[in-house]
C-alpha positions as CSV (number, residue, x, y, z in Angstrom):
1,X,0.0,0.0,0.0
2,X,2.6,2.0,0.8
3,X,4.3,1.7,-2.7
4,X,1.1,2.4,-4.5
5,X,0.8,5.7,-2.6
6,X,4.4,6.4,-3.3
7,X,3.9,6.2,-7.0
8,X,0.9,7.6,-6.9
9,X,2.2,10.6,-5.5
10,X,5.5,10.5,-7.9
11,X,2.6,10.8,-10.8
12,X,0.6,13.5,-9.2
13,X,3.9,15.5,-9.1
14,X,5.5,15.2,-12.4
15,X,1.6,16.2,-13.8
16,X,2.0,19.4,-11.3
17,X,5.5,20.3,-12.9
18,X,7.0,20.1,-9.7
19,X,10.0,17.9,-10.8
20,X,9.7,19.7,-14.6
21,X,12.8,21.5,-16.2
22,X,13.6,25.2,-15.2
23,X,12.7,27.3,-17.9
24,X,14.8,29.4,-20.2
25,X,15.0,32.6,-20.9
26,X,13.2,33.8,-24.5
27,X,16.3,35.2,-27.0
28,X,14.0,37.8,-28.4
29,X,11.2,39.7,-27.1
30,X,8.4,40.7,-29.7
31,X,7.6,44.8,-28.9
32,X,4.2,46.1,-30.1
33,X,2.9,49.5,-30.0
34,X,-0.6,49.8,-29.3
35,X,-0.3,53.3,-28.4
36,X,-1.4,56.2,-31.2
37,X,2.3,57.9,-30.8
38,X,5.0,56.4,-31.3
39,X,7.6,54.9,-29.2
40,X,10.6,56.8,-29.9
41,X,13.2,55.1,-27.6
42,X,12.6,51.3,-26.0
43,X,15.6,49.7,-24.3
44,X,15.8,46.4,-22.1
45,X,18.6,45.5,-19.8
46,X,19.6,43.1,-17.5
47,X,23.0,42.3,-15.7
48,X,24.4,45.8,-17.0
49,X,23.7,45.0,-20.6
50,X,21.3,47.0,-22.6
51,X,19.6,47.0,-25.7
52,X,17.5,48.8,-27.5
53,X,15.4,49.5,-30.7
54,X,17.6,51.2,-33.6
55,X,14.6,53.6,-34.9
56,X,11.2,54.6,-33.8
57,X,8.4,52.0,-33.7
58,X,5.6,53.3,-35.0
59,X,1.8,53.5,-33.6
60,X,0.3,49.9,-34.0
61,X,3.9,48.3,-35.5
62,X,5.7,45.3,-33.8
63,X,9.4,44.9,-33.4
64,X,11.4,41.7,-32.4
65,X,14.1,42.6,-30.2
66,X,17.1,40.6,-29.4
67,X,17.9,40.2,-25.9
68,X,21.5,40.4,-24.2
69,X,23.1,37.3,-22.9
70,X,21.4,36.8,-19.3
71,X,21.6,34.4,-16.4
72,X,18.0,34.2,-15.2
73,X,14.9,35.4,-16.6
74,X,14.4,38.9,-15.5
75,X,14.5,42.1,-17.4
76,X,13.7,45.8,-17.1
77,X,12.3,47.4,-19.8
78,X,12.0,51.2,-20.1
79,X,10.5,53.1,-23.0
80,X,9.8,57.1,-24.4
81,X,7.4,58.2,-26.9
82,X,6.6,60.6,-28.8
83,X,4.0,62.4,-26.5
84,X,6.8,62.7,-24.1
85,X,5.3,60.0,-21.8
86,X,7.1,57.0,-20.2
87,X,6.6,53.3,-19.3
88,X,9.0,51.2,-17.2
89,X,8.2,47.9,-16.4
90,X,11.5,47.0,-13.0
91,X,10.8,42.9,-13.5
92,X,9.7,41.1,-17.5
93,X,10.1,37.3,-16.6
94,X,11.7,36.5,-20.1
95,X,11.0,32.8,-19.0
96,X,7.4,32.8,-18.8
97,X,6.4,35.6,-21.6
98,X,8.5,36.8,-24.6
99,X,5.7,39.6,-25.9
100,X,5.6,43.4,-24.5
101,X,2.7,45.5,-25.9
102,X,2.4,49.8,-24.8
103,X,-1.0,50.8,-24.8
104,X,-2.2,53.4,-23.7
């Protein structure tokens, strides 16, 4: 009985994801702007590396960005557009979500 629960449970837990693989980070992160204005500036770091986008991304345009070499999945994202308004986002888990869409 004992071994049937242990097995049991072994199942239960590998369904859960418990004992599943840690996740990597995305290379890229695809950028849209939802906005009306465009984004003039959009830069993502992590680990003192930053990137960012070479021109403006226009209203309602997507963008793939390629993301610096990291260890883990967090990034910080920070962004200007063209109305003079800002958006910072401290924490993108890179490992869970590779998208990033401004709206306003």
């Amino acid at each position: 009985m004992i071994v049937r629960t242990l097995i049991v449970t072994s199942f239960l837990l590998a369904a859960t994801g418990v004992f599943a693989a840690p996740s990597k980070p995305n290379s890229s992160v695809v950028v849209t702007n939802a906005r009306d204005v465009s984004a003039t500036d959009i830069a993502i770091g992590a680990n003192g590396q930053t990137v960012r986008l070479t021109k403006p991304l226009a209203p309602k345009a997507k963008a793939t960005l390629r993301l610096p070499r990291v260890t883990g999945c967090m990034v910080a994202v920070a962004a200007t557009f063209e109305d003079e308004s800002t958006a910072e986002l401290p924490e993108l888990d890179t490992c869970k979500d590779g998208t990033l869409r401004f709206t306003d």
